[in-house]
Structure formats: C-alpha cells, structure tokens
C-alpha positions in Angstrom: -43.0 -5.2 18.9 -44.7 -7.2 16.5 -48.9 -8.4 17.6 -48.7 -11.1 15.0 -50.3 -14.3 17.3 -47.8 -16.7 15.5 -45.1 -14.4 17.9 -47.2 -15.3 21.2 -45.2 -18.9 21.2 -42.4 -20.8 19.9 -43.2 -23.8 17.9 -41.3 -26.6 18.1 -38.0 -26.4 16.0 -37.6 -23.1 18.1 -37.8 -24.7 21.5 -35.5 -27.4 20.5 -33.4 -24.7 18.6 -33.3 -22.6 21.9 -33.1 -25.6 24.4 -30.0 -24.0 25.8 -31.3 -20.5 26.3 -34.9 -21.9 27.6 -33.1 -23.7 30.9 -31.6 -20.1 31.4 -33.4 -18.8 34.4 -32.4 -15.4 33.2 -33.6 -16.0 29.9 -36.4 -19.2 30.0 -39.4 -19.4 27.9 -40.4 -15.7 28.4 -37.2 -14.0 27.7 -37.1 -16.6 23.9 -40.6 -14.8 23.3 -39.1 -11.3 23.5 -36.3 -12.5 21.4 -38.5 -13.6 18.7 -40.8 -10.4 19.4 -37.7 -7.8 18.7 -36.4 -6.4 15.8 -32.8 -4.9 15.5 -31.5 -3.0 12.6 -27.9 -4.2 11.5 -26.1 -1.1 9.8 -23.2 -2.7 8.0 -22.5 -5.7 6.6 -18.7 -6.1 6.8 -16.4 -6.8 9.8 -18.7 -6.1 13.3 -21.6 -7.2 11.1 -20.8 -10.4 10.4 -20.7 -11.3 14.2 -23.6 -9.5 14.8 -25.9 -10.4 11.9 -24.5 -14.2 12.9 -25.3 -14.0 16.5 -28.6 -12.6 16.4 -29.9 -15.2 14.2 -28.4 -17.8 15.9 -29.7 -15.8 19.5 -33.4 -16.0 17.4 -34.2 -12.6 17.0 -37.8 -12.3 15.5 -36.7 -9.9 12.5 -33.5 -8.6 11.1 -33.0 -5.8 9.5 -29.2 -5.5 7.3 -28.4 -1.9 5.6 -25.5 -2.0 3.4 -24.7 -1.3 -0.2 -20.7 -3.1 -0.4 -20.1 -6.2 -2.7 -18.1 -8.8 -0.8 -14.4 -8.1 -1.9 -11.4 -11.0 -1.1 -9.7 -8.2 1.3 -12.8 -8.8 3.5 -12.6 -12.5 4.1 -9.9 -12.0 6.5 -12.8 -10.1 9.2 -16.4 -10.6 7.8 -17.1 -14.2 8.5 -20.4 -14.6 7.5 -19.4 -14.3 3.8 -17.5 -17.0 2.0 -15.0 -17.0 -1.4 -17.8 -18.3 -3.2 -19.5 -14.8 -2.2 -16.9 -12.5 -4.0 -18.6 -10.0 -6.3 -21.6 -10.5 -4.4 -23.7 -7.8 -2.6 -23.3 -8.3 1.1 -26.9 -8.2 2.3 -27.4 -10.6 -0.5 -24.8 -12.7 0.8 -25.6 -12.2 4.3 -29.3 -13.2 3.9 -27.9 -16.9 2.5 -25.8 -17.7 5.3 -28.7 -16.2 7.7 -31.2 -18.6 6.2 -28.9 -21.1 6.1 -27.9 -21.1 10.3 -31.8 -19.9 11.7 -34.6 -20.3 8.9 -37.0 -18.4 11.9 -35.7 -15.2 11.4 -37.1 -12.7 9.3 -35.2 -10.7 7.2 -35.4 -6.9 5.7 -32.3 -6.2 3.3 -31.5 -2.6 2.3 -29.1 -2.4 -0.9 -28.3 1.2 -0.2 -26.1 3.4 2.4 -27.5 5.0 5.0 -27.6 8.7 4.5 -29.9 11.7 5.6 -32.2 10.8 3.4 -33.1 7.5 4.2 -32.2 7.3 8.0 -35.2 8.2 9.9 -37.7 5.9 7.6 -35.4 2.8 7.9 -34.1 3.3 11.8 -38.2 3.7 12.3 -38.9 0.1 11.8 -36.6 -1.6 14.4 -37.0 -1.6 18.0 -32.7 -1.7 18.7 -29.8 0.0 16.3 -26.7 -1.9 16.0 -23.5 0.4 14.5 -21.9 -1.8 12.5 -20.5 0.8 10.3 -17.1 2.4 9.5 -16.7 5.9 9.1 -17.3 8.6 11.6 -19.8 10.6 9.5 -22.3 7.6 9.3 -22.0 6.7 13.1 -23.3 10.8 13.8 -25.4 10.4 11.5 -26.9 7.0 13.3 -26.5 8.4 16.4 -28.5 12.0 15.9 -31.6 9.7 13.8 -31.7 7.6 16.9 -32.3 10.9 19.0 -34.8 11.9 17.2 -36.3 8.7 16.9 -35.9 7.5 20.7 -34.3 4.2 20.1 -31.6 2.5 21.5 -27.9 2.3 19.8 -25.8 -0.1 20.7 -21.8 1.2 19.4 -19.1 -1.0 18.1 -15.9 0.2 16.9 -12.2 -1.3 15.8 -9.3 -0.5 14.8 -6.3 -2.3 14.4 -6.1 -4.8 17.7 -8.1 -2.3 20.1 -11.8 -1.8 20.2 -14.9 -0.1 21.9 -18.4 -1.3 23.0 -21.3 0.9 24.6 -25.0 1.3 24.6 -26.3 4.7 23.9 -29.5 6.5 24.3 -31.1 3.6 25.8 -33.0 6.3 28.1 -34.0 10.0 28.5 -30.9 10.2 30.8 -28.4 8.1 29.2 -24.9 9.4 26.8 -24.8 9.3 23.3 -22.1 9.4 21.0 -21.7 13.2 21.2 -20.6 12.7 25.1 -18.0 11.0 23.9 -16.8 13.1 21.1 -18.7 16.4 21.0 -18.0 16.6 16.8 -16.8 14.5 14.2 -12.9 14.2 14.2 -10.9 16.0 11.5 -10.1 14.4 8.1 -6.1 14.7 9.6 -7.1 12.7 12.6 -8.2 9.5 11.6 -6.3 6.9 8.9 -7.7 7.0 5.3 -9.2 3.3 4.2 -6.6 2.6 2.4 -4.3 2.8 5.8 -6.6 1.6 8.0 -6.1 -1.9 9.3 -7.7 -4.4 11.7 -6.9 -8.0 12.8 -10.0 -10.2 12.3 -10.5 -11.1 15.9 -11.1 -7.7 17.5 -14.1 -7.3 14.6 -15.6 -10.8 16.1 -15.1 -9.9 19.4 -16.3 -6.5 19.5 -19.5 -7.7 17.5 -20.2 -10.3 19.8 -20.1 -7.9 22.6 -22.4 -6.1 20.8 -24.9 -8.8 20.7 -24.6 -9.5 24.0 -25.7 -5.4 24.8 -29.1 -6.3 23.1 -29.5 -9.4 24.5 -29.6 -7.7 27.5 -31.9 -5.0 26.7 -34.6 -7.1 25.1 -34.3 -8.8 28.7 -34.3 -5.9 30.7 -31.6 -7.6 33.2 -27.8 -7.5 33.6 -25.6 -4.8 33.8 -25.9 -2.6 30.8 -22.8 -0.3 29.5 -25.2 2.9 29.4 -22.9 5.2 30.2 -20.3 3.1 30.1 -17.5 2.6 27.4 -15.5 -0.4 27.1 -12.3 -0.2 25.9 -10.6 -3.5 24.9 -6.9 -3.8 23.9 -6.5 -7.5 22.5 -2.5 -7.2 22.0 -1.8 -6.2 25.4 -4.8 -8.1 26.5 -6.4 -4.9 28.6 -9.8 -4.0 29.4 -10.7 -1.0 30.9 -14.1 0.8 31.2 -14.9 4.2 31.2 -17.7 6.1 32.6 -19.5 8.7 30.4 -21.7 11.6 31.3 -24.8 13.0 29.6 -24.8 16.5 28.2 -28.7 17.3 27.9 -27.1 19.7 24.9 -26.7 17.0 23.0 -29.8 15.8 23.1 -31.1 19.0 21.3 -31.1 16.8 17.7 -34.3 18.2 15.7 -33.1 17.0 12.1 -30.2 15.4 10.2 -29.4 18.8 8.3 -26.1 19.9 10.4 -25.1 16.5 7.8 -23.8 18.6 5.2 -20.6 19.8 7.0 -19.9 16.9 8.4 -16.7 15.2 8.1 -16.5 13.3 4.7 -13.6 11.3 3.6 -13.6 11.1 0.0 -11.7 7.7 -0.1 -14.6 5.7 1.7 -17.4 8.3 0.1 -17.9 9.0 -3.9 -20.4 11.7 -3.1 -17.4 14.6 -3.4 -16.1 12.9 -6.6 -17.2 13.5 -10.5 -17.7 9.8 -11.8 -17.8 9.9 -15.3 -19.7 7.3 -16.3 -20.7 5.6 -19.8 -23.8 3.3 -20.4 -23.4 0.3 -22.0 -24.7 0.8 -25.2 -22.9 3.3 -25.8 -19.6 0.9 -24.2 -20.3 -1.2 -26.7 -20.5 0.9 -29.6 -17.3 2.2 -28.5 -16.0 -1.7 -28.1 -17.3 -2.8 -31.9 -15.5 0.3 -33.6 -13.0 1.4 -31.9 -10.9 -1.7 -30.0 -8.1 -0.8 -30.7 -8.5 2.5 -28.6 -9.7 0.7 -25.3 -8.3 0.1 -22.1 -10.9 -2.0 -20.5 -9.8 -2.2 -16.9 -11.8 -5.3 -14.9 -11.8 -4.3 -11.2 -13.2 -7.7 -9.9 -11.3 -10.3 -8.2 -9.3 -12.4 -9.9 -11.5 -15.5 -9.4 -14.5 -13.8 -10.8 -12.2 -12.2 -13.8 -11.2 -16.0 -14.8 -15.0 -17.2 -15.0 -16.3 -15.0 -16.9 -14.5 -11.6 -18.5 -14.7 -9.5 -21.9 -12.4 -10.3 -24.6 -9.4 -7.9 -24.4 -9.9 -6.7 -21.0 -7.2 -6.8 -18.3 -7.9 -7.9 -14.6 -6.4 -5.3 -11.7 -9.0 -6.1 -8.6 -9.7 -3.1 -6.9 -7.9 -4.1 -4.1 -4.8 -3.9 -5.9 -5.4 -0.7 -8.2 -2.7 1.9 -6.3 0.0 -0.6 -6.5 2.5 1.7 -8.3 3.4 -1.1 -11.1 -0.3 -1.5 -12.4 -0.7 2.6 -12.0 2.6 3.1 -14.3 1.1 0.7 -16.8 -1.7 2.4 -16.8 -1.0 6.0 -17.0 1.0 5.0 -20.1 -1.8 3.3 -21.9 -4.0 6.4 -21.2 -1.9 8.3 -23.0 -3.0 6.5 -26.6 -6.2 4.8 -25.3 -9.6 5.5 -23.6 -9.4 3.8 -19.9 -12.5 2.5 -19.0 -13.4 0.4 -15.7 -15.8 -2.3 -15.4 -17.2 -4.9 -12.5 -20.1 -7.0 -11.8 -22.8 -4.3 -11.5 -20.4 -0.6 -11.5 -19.9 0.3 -7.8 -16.6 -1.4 -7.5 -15.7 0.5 -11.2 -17.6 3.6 -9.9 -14.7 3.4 -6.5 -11.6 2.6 -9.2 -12.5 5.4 -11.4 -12.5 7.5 -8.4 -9.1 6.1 -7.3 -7.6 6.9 -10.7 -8.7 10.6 -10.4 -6.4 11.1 -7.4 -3.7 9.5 -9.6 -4.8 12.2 -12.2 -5.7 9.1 -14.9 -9.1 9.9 -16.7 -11.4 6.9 -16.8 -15.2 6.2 -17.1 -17.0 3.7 -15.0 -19.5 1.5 -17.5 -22.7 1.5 -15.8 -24.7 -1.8 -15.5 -21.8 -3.7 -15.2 -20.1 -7.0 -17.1 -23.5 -9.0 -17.3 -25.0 -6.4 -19.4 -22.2 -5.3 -22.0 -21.6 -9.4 -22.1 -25.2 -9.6 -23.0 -24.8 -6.2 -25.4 -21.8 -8.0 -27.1 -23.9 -11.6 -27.5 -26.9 -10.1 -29.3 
C-alpha cells in the first residue's frame, strides 16, 4: 500500500466521482480510501481484461498495472471492449491506457509491453498488492499461479471458453487453494483447442471479468463472501450456475522457483518461443526491394483498414486473421515457388506470428523486423 499523503483522502472530483460507492455502508468513505490505496496487476489485455482494466478504473483503484505484448487485431473487437476500430494495429496496453485515461484520470497507470514469462514474473507480480488472470493459455496461468506462491499475493482466476466460464480467488491465505487444487498439472497439448479453434461469445468474457472485479473489490474490503476455495462455474447458454468447493493440498504450496517452467505445456500456435523466425532487418529489406522487385512477395499481415492508409508499393494485404484460408495459402505457395515471401506489419510481431503460420504450411518466409514505418521511411530517404 502506497504512504504517499495525497492517498490519505479523496479530493473532490473523487468524492463526486465515487458518490455512489461513498453512501455504501459497506463501502463509505473508508473503504474509497483503500480503493485508491490498492494496486492490482492486470495480466492480459484482451477479452477478461477489458472488463477488468474497465471496471477497476471506473471502481477507482489507486494504481493499475496492465501486462501484455498483443496489438489490437479486428477479430478482437467482438470480446475486448475497451479497445475501438480506431485502435487496430495498436499495442493493447497502449490502447488500454487511452480509454483508461479517458473513463478515470485518478488512476495510475504501469504498462508492461512484454509477456509474462519466468523471467520477468516475480519482479513485475512484486509491485501489486492483488493479481488478476486475465490471460489465455494454461502455461501462463501456472506460471501466475506458482510466482503468486512464492510471492504471497492474492490471484483472483478468470477463465472462458465458448458460452461457459469460471471465477475464483486463490491464495488469498496460508490455508486457501490455488490453481494446482484444481488441476494438479497443466493439461496435455491433445486436451485443450488450438487458438485457431478456440472460440468465445463476447458476453461470457464481460461477465466473467466483471465477476472478477467484483473478487477484489471485496478483498481490498475485507467483507462479503469471498470464493476462496470456491469455484464458480457459469454456463450462459443454459443459463446454469453452480459452485464448487475446492480443497487445499499443502503439496502444492511447496513452489520455491519458476524453473519446473521449461516442461510445461506450450502450444506453439499461441507461443513463437518453439518456432525458428527467420527474420530480415530493414535495410537489408530494402536493398532486397530496390534490386530485386521483381523477386518479392511482400505479404502485409495488418488489417485491411490499416493496409488502405498507408502500405508499400507492390505489396498484397492478407490480415493475419485470414492467413490459413486455403485460397490465400494456394496463392501463396505458388508465388513462393519463383519469389522470396516476405511478411510485414506495423512493428513485426503480427509478421513474426504469420511467418510462423506459414512454416506449418511448409511456405518459407522472413518476418521484416521494425516493421512498415521503418522500411516506408528506408524507401523515402
């Protein structure tokens, strides 16, 4: 908790901001302060994020922390709310911290444009009183889970899929379950869908993140009822709710370091750590593009709104979102056959994730580092 004096009151666009909460008698003037006094950690950007990161603001959460290293993509306006068209091509914490600023101007902000990994865990979970999963892989939410161990802070679970979801709070004390009480190990690769069959309707992602929310609202409290050691399990189709009771295995507590990481369950379509990116800088892109055009496939991966305001003469637009449909791959594997394929976005993760895609599809590519903005500013000079 923060000993900054300015965080011993509210000032007065905060008590008119708060109005509602402040006749609370379960929240009043007292439980604002420990709002503005708590920091919560926001892994994720994307789907349970967006309710989350949109909800603590608005709930006045002192400082906000927001891990995630995605660019907003078209396919995500369907479920991630707090970002807008205007925001495709966009880093999400970038576009995140806008609409943050734009809803609560109190709230401090810490943006992380990385993903959270073994490396960088512990140091950034450190800094925030309350963890918020807002991720979507099983070998990140371990990973979260074991760092909060170590660490002794509190991790408040969200999970969707589809039209079902899960809420719960784990190690919110020395007695309470963690993820590993629910699933002792990360499921197999075979168990779970891939990203690219995945699905989720927008609602469950809003409601599950809300419910979140509403688990750290009540910690910071200290009142309510709590789900430590509780899961609940909602099914919005059938509209059921059920909640389950969870037990705590003092063996899984035994979490000394993030090493056991290494086996962990990757899946290599969400993940380009298992995958050789071959890569090309732009200089040398551009070398390439003066002398040898003719020889190019220069693949733009953005959407097709970004493609139409700015793009590089010659190029072709397939968004990323699109890349496996078997029309564009045909076309492609055919050009590869006389030309070089090279992929190309706004700064070269979305490129870096098509030239992975192509691999699978056995189509050589290299991802141009840097991105459009510097070969455009290469090909100006």
């Amino acid at each position: 908790m923060s000993k900054d004096i300015k965080f011993n009151f509210l000032n007065t666009d905060e008590q008119e901001r708060y109005q509602k909460h402040l006749t609370l008698k379960e929240i009043d003037y007292e439980g604002q302060l420990s709002f503005k006094k708590s920091s919560v950690l926001c892994i994720g950007a994307g789907g349970l994020g967006s309710s989350v990161l949109l909800y603590l603001a608005a709930t006045g959460i002192g400082e906000i922390g927001i891990i995630d290293d995605d660019h907003v993509e078209k396919s995500n306006l369907q479920r991630q709310i707090i970002h807008e068209t205007n925001s495709i091509g966009k880093l999400k914490i970038d576009s995140a911290r806008e609409r943050i600023k734009k809803l609560n101007p109190n709230s401090k902000l810490l943006t992380f444009s990385e993903r959270i990994n073994p490396n960088n865990a512990l140091e950034i979970i450190q800094k925030f009183d309350i963890i918020c999963d807002c991720s979507d892989n099983f070998g990140t939410r371990y990973l979260i889970n074991d760092a909060c161990l170590i660490l002794n802070k509190p991790l408040v679970f969200g999970s969707v899929q589809g039209f079902e979801g899960q809420v719960s709070v784990f190690n919110l004390n020395k007695t309470s379950p963690n993820l590993r009480d629910l699933l002792p190990e990360s499921p197999s690769k075979n168990a779970i869908p891939s990203c690219a069959e995945y699905g989720v309707i927008g609602v469950s992602t809003g409601l599950i993140g809300i419910l979140q929310v509403n688990e750290i609202i009540k910690i910071i409290l200290k009142k309510g009822e709590i789900l430590d050691g509780k899961l609940l399990v909602f099914d919005l189709f059938n509209m059921k709710i059920k909640k389950l009771n969870l037990k705590s295995d003092q063996v899984n507590k035994r979490i000394k370091n993030l090493s056991q990481f290494v086996d962990f369950y990757s899946d290599d379509e969400c993940s380009d750590k298992n995958n050789e990116i071959k890569k090309i800088n732009a200089d040398d892109f551009n070398t390439l593009y003066q002398t040898k055009p003719n020889k190019i496939l220069l693949i733009d991966v953005r959407e097709k709104e970004e493609f139409t305001i700015s793009a590089i003469e010659g190029s072709i637009s397939i968004p990323l979102s699109e890349l496996k449909q078997k029309f564009d791959l045909e076309f492609i594997q055919k050009e590869s056959l006389i030309k070089e394929v090279f992929t190309i976005c706004e700064s070269g993760k979305r490129s870096e994730k098509a030239s992975i895609i192509l691999s699978k599809f056995e189509i050589k590519s290299r991802s141009i580092e840097g991105g459009i903005k510097k070969v455009k500013k290469l090909l100006t000079n």
